[in-house]
DSSP file (Angstrom, degrees, kcal/mol; ACC not computed):
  #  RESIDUE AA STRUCTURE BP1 BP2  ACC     N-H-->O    O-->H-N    N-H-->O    O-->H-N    TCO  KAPPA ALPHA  PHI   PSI    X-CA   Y-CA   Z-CA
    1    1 A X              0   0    0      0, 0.0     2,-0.4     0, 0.0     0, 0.0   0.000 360.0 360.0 360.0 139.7  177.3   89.9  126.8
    2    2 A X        -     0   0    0      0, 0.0     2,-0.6     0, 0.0     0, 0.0  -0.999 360.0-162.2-131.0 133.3  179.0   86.7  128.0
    3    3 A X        -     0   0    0     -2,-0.4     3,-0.1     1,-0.1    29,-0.0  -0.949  21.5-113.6-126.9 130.4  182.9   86.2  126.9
    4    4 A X        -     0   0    0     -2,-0.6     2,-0.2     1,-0.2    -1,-0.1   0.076  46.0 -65.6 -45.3 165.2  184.6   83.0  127.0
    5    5 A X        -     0   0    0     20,-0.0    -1,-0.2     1,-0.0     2,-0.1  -0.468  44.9-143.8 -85.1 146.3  187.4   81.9  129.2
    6    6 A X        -     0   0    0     20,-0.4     2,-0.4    -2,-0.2    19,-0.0  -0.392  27.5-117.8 -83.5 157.9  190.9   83.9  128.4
    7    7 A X        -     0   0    0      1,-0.2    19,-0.4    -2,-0.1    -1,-0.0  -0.886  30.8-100.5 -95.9 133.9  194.2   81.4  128.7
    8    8 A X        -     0   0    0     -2,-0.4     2,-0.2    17,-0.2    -1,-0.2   0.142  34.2-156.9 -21.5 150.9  196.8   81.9  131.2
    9    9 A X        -     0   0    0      2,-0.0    15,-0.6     0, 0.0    14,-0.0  -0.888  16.5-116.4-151.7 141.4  200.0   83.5  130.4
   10   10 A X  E     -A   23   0A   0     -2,-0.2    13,-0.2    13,-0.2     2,-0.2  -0.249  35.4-178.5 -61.5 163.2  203.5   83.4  132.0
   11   11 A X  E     -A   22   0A   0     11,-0.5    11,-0.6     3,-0.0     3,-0.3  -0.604  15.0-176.9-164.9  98.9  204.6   86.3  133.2
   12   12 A X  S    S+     0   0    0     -2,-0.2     9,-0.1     1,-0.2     4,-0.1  -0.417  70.9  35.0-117.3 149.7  207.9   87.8  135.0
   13   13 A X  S >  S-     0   0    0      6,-0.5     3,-2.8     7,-0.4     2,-0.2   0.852  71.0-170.8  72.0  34.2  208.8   91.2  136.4
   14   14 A X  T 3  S+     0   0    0      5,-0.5    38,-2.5    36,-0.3     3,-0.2  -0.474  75.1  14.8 -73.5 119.0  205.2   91.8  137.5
   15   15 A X  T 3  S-     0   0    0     36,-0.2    -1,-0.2    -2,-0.2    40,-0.1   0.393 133.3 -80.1 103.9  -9.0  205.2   96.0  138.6
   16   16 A X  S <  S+     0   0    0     -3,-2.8    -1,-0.2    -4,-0.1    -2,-0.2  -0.342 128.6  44.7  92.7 -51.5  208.2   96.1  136.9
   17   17 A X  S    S+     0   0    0     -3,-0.2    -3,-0.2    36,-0.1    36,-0.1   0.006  76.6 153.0-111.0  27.1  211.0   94.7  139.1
   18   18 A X        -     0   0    0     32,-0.2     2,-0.2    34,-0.2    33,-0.1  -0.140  35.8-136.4 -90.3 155.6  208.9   91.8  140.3
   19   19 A X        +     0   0    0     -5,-0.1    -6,-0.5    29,-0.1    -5,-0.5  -0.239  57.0   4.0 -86.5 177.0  211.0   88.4  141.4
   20   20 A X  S    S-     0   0    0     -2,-0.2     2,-0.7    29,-0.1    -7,-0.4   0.717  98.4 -34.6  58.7-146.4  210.2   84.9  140.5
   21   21 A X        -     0   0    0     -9,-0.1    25,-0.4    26,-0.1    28,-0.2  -0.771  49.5-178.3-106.6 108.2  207.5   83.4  138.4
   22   22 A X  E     -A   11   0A   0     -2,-0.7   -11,-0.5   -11,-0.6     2,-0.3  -0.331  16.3-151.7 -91.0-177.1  203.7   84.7  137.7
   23   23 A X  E     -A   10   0A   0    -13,-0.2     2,-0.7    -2,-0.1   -13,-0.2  -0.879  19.1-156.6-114.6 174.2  201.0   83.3  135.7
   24   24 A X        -     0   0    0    -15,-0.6     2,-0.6    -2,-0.3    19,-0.2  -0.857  12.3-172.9-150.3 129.9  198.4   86.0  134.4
   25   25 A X  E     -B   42   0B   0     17,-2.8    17,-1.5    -2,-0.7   -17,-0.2  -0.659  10.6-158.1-112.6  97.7  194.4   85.6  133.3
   26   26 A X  E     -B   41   0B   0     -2,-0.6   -20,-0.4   -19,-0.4    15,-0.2  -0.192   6.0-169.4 -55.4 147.0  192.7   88.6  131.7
   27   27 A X  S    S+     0   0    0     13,-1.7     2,-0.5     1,-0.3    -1,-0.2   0.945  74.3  34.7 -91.6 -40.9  189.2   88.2  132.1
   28   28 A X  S    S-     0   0    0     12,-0.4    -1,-0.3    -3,-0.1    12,-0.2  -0.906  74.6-138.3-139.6 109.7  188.4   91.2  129.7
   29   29 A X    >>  -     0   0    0     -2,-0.5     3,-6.7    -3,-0.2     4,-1.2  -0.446  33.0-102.2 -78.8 169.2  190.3   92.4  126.5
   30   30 A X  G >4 S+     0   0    0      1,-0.3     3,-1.2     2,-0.2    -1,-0.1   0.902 126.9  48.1 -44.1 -45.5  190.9   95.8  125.8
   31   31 A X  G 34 S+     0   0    0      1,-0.3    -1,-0.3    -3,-0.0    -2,-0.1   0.601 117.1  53.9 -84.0  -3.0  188.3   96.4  123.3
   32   32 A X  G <4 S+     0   0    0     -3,-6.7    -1,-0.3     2,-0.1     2,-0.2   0.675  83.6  98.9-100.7  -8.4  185.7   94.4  126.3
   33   33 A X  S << S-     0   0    0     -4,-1.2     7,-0.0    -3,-1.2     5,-0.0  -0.592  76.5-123.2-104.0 143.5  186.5   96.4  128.9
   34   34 A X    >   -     0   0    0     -2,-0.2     3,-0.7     1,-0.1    -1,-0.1   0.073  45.9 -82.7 -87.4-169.3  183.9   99.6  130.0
   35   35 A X  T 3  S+     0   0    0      1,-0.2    -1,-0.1     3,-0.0    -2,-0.1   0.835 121.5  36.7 -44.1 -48.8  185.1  103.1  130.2
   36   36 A X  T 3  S+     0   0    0     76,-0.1    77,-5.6    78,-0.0     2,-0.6   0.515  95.8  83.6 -88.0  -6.7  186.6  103.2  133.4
   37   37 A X  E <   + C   0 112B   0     -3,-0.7    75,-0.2    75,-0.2     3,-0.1  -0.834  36.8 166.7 -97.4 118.9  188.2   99.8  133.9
   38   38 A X  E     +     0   0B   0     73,-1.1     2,-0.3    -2,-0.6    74,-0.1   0.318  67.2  40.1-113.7  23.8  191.8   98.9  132.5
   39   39 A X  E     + C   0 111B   0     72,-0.9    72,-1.1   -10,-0.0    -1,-0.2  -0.942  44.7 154.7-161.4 126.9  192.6   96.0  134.2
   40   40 A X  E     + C   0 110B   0     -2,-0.3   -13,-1.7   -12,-0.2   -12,-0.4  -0.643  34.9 144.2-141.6 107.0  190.7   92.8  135.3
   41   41 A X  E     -BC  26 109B   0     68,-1.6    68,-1.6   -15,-0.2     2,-0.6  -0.889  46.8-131.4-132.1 162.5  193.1   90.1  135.6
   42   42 A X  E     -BC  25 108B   0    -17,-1.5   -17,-2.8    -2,-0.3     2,-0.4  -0.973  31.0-173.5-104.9 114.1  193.9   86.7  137.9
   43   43 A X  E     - C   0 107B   0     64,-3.7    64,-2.8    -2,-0.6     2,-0.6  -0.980  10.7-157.9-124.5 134.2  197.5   86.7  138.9
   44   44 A X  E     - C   0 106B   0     -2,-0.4    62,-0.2    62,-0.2   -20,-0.1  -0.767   6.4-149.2-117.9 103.3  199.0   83.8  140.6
   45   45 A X  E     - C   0 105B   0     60,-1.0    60,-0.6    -2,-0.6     2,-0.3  -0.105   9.5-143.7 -31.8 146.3  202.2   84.3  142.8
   46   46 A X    >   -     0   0    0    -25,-0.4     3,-1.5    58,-0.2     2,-0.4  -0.721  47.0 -82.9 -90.0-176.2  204.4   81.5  142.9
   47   47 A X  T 3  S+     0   0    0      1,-0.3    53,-0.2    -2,-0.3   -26,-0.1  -0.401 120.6  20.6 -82.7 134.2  205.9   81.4  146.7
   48   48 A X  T 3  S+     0   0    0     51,-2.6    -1,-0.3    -2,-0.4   -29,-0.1   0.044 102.9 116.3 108.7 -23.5  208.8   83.8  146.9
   49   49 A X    <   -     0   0    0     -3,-1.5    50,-2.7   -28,-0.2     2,-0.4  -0.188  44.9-160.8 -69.1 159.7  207.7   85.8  143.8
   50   50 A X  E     -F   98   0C   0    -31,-0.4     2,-0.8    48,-0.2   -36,-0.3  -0.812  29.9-137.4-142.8 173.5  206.8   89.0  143.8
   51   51 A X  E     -F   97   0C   0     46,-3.1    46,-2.2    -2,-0.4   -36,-0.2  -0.952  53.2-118.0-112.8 135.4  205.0   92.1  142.0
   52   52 A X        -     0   0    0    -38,-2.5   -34,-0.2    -2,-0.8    43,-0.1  -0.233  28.7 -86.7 -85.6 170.6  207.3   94.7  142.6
   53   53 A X        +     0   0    0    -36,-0.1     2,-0.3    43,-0.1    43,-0.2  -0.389  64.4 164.8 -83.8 129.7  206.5   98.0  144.8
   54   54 A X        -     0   0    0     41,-2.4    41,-0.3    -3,-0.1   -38,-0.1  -0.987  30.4-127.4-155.5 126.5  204.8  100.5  141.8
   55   55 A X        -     0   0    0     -2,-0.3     2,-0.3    39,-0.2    39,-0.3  -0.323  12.3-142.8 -85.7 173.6  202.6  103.8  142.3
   56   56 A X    >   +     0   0    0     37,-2.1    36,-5.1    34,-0.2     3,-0.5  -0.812  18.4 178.4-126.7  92.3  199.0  104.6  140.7
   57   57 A X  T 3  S+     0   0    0     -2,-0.3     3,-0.1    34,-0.3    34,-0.1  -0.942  72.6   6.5-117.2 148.7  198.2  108.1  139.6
   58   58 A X  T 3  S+     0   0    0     -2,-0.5    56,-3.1     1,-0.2    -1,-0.2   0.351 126.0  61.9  14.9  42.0  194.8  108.8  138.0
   59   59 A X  S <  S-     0   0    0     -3,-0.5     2,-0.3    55,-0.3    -1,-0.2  -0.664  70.2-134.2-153.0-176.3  193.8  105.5  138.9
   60   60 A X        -     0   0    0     -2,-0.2    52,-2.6    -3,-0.1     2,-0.4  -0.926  12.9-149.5-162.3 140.2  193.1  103.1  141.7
   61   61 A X  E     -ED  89 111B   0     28,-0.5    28,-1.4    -2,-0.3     2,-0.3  -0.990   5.8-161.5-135.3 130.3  194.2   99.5  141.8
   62   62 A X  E     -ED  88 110B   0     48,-2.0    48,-1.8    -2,-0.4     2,-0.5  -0.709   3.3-167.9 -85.5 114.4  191.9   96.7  143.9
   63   63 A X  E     - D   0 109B   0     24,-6.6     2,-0.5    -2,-0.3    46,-0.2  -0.983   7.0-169.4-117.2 145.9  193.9   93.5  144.7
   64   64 A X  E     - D   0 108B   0     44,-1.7    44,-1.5    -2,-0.5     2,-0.4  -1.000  18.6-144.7-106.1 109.8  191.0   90.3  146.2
   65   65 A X  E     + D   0 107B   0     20,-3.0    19,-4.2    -2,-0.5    42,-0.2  -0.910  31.4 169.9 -88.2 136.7  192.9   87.8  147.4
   66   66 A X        +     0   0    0     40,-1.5     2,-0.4    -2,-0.4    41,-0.2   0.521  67.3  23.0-111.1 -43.4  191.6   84.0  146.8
   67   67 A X  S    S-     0   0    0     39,-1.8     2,-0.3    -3,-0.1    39,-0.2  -0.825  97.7  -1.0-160.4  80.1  194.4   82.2  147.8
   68   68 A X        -     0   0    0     -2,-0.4    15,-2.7    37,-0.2     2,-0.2  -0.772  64.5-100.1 121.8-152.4  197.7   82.0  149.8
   69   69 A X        +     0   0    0     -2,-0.3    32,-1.3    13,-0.2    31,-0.6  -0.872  39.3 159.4-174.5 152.4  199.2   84.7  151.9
   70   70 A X        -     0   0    0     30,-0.3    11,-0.9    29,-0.3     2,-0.3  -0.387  46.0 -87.4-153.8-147.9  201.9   87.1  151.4
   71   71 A X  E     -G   80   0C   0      9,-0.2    27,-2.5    -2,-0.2     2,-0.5  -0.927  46.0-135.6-153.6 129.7  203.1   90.7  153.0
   72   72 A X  E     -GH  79  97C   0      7,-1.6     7,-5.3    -2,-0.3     2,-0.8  -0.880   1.3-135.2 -93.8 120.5  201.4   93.6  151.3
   73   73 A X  E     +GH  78  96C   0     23,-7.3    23,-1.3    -2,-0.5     2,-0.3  -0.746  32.1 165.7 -69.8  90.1  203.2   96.8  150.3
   74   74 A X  S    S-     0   0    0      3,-1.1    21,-0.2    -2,-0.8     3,-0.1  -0.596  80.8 -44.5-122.5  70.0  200.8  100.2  151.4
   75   75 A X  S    S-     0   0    0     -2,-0.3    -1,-0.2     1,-0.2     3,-0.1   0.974 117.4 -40.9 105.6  65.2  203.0  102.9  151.1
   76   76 A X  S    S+     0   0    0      1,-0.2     2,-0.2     0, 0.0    -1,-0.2   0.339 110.8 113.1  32.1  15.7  205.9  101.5  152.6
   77   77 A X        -     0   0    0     -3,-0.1    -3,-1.1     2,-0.1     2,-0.5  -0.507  60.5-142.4 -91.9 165.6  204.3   99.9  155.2
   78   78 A X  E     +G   73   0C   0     -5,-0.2     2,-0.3    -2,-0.2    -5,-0.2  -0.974  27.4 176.6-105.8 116.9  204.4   95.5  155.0
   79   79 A X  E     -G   72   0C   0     -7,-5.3    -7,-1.6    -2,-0.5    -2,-0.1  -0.976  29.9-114.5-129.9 148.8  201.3   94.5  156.1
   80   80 A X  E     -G   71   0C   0     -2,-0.3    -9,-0.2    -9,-0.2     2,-0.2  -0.020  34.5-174.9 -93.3 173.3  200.4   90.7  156.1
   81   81 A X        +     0   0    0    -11,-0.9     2,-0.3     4,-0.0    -1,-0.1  -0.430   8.4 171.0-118.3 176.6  197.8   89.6  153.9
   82   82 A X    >   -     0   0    0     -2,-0.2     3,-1.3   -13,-0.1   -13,-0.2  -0.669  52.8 -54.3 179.8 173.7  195.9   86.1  153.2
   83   83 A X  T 3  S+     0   0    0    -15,-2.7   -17,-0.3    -2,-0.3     3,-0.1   0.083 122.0  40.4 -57.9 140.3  193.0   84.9  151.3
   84   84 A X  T 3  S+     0   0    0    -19,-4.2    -1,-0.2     1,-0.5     2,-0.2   0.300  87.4 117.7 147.1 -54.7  190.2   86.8  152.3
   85   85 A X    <   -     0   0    0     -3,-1.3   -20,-3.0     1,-0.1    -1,-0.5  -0.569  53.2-141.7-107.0 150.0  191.7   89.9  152.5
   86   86 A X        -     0   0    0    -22,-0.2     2,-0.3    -2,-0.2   -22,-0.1   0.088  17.9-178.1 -54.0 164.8  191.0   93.2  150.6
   87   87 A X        -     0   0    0    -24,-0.1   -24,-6.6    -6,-0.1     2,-0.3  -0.654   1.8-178.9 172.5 132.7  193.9   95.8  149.4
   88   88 A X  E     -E   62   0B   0     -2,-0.3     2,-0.3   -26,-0.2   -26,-0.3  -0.976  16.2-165.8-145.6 160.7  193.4   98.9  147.6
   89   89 A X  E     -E   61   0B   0    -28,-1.4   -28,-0.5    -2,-0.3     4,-0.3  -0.787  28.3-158.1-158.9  60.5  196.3  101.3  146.4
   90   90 A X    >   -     0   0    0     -2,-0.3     3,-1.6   -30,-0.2     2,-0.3   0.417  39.1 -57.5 -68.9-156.9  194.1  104.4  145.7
   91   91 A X  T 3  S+     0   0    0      1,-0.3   -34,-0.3   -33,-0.1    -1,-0.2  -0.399 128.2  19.2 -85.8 127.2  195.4  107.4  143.1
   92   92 A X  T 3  S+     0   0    0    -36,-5.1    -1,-0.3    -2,-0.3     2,-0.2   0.672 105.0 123.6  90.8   4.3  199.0  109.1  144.4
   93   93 A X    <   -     0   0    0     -3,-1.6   -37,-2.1   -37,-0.4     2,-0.2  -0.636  57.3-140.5-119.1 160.8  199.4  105.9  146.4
   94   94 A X        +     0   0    0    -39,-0.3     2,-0.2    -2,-0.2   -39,-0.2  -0.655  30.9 157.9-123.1 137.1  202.6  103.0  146.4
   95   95 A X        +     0   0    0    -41,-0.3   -41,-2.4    -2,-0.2     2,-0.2  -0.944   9.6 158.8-156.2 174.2  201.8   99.5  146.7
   96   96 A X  E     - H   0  73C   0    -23,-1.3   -23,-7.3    -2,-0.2     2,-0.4  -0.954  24.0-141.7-177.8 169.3  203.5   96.2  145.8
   97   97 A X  E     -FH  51  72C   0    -46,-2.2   -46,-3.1    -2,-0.2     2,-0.3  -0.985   9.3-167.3-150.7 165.2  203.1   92.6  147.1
   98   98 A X  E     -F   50   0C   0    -27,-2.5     2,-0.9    -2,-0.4   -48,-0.2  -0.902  29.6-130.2-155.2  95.0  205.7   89.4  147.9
   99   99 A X        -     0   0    0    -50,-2.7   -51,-2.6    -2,-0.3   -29,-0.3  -0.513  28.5-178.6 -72.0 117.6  203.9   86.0  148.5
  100  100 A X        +     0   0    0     -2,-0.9   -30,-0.3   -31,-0.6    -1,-0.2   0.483  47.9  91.7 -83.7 -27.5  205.4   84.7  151.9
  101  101 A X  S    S-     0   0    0    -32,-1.3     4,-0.1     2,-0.1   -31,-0.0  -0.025  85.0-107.3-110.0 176.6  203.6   81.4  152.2
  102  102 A X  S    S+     0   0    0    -55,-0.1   -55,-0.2   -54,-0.0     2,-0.1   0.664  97.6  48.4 -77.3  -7.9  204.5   77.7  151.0
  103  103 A X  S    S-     0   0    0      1,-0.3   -34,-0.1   -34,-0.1    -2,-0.1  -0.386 103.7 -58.8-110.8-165.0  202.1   77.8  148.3
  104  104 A X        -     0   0    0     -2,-0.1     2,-0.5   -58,-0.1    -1,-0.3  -0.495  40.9-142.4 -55.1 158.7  200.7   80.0  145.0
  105  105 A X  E     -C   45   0B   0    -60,-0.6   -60,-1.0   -37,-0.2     2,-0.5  -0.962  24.1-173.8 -78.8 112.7  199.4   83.5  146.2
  106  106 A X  E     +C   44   0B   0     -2,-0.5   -39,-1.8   -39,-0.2   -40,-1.5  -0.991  11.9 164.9-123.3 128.8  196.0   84.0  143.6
  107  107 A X  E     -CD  43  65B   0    -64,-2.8   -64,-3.7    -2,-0.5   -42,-0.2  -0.950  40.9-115.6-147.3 138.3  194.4   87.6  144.1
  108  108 A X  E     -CD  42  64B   0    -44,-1.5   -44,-1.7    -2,-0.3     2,-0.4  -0.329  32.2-145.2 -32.9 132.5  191.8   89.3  141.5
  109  109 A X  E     -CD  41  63B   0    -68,-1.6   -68,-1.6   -46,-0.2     2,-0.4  -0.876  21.3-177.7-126.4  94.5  193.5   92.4  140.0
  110  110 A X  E     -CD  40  62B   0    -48,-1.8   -48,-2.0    -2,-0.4     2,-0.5  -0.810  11.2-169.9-105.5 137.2  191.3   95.7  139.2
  111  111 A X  E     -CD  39  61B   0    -72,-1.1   -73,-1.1    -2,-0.4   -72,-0.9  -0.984   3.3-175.6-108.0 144.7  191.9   98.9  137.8
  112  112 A X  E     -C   37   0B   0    -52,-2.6   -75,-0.2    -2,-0.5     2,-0.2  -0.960  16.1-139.6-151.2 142.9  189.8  101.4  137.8
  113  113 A X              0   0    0    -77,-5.6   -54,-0.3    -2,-0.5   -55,-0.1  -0.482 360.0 360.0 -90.6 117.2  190.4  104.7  136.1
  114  114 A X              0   0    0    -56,-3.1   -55,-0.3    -2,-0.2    -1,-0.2   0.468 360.0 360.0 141.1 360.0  189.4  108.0  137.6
């Protein structure tokens, strides 16, 4: 199956309490997505925004970052982040993320269910 490209959408209050200004891509709509996956998206920070600090239970959330650099939320720790880097926020777990740098922050966003 091969699915055409999704459009951007703006997007505030990312996590819930998130700051500043997102954009958001889904790669996959609901009705594309397999059994275990409920999220594949591209979200791009502007600088100073954030996705606000949010738990995962029965689930597990992947962040790839592409782009930028920020301070990553892992359980109340900040640890800093940049393109490159990996983040995973497994099931029972806290995470949340606050792009630091002068430019966008872009990270890959998975869930996967389970």
């Amino acid at each position: 199956m091969v699915i055409g490209k999704h459009e951007a959408v703006q997007a505030d209050k990312l996590g819930g309490n998130g700051e500043g200004s997102a954009q958001l891509m889904s790669w996959l709509g609901d009705a594309e997505l397999c059994p275990n996956l409920s999220l594949l998206t591209t979200i791009t920070l502007e600088p100073g925004a954030t996705v606000s600090d949010h738990p995962h239970h029965g689930e597990a959330e992947i962040y790839c970052l592409t782009q930028g650099s920020g301070d990553y939320n892992d359980n109340g720790r900040a640890v800093p982040v940049k393109a490159g880097d990996v983040t995973v926020c497994y099931d029972g777990e806290m995470h949340g993320l606050r792009n630091t740098g002068d430019g966008e922050l872009v990270f890959h966003a998975i869930i996967v269910k389970g």
